[in-house]
C-alpha positions as CSV (number, residue, x, y, z in Angstrom):
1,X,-12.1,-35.7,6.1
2,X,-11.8,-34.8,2.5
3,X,-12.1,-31.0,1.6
4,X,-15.8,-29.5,0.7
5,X,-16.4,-28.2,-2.7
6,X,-17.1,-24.5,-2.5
7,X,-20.1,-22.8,-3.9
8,X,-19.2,-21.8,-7.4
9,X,-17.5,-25.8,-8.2
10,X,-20.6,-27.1,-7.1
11,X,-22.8,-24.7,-9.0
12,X,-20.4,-25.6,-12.2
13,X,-20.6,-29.0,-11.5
14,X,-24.9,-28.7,-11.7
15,X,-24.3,-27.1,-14.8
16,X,-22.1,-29.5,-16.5
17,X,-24.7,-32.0,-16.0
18,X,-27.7,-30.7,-17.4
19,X,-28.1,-31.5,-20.9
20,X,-31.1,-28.5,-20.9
21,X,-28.6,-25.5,-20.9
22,X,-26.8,-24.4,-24.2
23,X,-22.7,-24.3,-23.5
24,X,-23.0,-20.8,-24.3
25,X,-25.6,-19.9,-21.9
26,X,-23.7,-22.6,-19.3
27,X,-20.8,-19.8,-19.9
28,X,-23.0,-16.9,-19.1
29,X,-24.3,-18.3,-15.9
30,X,-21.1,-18.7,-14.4
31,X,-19.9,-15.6,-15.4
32,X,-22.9,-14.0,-13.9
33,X,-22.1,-15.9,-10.4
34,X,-18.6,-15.0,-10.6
35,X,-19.4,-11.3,-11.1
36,X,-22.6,-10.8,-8.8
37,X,-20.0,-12.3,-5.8
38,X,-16.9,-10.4,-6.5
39,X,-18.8,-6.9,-7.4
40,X,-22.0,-7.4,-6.4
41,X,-25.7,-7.5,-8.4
42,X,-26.0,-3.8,-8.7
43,X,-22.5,-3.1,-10.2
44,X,-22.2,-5.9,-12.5
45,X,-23.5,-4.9,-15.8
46,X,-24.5,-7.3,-19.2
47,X,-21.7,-6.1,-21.1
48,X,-19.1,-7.5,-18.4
49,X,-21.1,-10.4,-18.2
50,X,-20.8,-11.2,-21.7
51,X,-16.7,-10.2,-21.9
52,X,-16.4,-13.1,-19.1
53,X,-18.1,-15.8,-21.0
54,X,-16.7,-14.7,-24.5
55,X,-20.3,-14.4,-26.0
56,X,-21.3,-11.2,-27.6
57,X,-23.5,-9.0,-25.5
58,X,-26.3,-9.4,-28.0
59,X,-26.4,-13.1,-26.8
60,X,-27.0,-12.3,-23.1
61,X,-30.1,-10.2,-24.0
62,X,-31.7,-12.7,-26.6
63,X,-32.2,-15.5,-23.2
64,X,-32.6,-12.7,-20.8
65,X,-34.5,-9.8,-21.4
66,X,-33.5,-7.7,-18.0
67,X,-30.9,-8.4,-15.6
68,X,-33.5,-9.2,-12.8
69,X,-34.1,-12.5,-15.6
70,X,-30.5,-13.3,-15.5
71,X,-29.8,-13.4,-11.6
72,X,-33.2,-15.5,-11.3
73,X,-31.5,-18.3,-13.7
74,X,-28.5,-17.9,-11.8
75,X,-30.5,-18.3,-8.3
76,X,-32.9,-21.1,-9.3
77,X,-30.2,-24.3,-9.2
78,X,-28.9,-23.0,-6.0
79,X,-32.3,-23.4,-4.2
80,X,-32.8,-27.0,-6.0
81,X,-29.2,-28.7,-6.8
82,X,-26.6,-27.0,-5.7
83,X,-27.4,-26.3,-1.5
84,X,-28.6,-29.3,-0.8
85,X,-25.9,-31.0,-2.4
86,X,-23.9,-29.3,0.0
87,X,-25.6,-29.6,2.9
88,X,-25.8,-33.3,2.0
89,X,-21.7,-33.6,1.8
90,X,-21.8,-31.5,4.9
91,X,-23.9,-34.0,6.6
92,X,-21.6,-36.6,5.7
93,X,-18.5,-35.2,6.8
94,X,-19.8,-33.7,9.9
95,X,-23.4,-34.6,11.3
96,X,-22.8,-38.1,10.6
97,X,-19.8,-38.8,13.1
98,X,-20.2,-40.4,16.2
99,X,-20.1,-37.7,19.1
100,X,-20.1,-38.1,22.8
101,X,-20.9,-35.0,24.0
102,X,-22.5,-32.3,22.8
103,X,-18.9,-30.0,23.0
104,X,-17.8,-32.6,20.4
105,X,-20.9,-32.1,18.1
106,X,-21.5,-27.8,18.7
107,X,-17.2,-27.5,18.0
108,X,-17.5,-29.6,14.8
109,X,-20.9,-28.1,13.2
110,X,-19.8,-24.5,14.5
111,X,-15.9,-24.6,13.0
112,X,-16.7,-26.3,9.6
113,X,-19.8,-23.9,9.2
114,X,-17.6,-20.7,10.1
115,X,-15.0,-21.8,8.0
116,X,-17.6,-22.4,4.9
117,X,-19.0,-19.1,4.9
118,X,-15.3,-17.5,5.2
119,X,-14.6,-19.8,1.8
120,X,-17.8,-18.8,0.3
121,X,-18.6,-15.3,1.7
122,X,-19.2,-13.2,-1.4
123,X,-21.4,-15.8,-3.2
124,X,-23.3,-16.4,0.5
125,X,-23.9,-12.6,0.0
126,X,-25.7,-12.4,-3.0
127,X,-27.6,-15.9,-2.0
128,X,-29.2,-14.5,1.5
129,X,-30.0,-11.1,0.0
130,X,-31.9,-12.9,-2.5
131,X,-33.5,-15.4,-0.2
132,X,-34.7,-12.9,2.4
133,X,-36.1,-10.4,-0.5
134,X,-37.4,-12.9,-2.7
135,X,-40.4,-15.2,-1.2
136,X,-40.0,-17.8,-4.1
137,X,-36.4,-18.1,-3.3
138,X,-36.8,-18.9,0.6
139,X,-39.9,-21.1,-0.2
140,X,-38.2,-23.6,-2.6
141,X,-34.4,-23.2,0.4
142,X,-36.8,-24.0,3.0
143,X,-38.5,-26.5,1.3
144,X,-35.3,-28.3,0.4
145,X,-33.3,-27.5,3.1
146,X,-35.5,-28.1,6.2
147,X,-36.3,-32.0,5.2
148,X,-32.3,-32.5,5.0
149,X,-31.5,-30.6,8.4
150,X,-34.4,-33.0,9.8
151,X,-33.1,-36.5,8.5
152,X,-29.4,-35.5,9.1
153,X,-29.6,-33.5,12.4
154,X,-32.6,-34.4,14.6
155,X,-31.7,-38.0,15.2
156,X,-27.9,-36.8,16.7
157,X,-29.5,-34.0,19.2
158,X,-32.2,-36.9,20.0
159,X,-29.2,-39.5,21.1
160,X,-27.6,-36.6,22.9
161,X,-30.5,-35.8,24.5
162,X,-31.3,-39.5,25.7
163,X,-27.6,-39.6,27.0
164,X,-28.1,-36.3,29.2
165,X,-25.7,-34.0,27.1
166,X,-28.6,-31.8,25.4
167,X,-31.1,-29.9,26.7
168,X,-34.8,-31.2,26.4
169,X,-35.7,-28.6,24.1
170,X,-37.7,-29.4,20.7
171,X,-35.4,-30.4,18.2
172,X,-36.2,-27.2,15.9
173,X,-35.4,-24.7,18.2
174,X,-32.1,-25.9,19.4
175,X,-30.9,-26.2,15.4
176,X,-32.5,-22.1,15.6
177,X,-30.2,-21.9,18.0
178,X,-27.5,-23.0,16.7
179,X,-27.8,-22.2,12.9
180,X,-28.9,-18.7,14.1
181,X,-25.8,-17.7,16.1
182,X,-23.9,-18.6,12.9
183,X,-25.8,-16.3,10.1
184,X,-25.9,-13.3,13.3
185,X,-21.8,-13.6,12.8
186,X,-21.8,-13.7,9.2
187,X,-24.0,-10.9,9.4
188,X,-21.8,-8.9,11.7
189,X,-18.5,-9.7,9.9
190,X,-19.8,-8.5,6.9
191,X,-21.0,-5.6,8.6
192,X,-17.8,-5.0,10.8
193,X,-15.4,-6.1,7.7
194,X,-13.8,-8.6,10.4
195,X,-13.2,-12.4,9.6
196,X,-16.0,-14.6,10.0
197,X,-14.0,-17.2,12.0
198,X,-12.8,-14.1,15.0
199,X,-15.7,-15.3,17.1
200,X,-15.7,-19.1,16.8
201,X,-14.4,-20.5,20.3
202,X,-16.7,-17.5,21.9
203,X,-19.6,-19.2,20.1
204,X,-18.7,-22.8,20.8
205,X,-18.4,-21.9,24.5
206,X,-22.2,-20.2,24.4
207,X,-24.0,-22.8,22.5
208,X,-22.4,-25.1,25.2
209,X,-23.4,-23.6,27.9
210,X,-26.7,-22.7,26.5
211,X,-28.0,-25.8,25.2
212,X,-26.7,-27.8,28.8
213,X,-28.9,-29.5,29.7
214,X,-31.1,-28.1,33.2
């Protein structure tokens, strides 16, 4: 399997490819991504902004009037470029694989996932803050990102269920399931200051178990 991009390549990537966005305010972008995830929204201010994408600090305020402005910019490609992009590569290299049982599929999905947010912890951060306090945010990520977990995931838990491996649950409930017992250990690692991965066979074994079929 060839390695994932993380976060922040694939957000550079989107923004080498639009022809909309001045290099200059390209530079102040990523700087603002790189800061917001290594300090955090709150502590990053304009003028460190500015020192990381060599731009004068006049030139952050003349595109954005407040910082609130600046992390919106920031946000926007994520919710309609740069995650599903992801979860398409993801899909790919993972959903699309021909599993047996469903310990095949629920150990594949559940290490690769784990191991993402690990990689990409502090920009997942700033990205599901945002999403849960901002309703524009989670309605353009659930607009993109349910039709992609649909066309990539249901058909797999349908074969599995037509060979007796899944439970005969609705399709959306048992991706709850599963995508749900990922973000609770992100949560608690984050909370706890443990690595994301410590729980990974203890979830693999409950999902299992769990989503066997009666």
């Amino acid at each position: 399997m060839t390695q994932e991009m993380n976060i922040q390549t694939a957000f550079q990537d989107v923004m080498a490819a639009s022809g909309d966005i001045p290099p200059k305010q390209k530079r102040v972008l990523a700087a603002s991504l790189e800061l917001f995830a290594a300090h955090g929204f709150a502590n990053t201010t304009t003028k460190e902004i500015a020192a990381r994408a060599d731009v004068a600090e006049g030139t952050v305020y003349r595109r954005y009037k407040t910082k609130n402005e600046l992390l919106a910019a920031v946000l926007a490609p994520f919710t309609t470029e740069v995650l599903p992009r992801l979860v398409e590569e993801f899909a790919a290299k993972v959903i699309r694989q021909e599993y047996m049982t469903r310990h095949d599929l629920i150990t594949a999905v559940v290490t690769d996932r784990l191991q993402f947010l690990q990689d990409n912890g502090q920009v997942m951060r700033v990205l599901a803050t945002e999403i849960m306090v901002r309703a524009d945010l989670r309605e353009q990520f659930l607009k993109r990102a349910v039709p992609l977990v649909q066309r990539n995931l249901y058909p797999l838990l349908e074969r599995l269920k037509a060979d007796g491996e899944l439970v005969d649950w609705p399709n959306d409930r048992i991706a709850q399931f599963m995508i749900g017992t990922m973000v609770s250990q992100f949560v608690r690692s984050n909370l706890a200051a443990e690595p994301v991965t410590t729980a990974g066979p203890l979830m693999i074994d409950f999902l299992e178990k769990g989503l066997a079929p009666k």
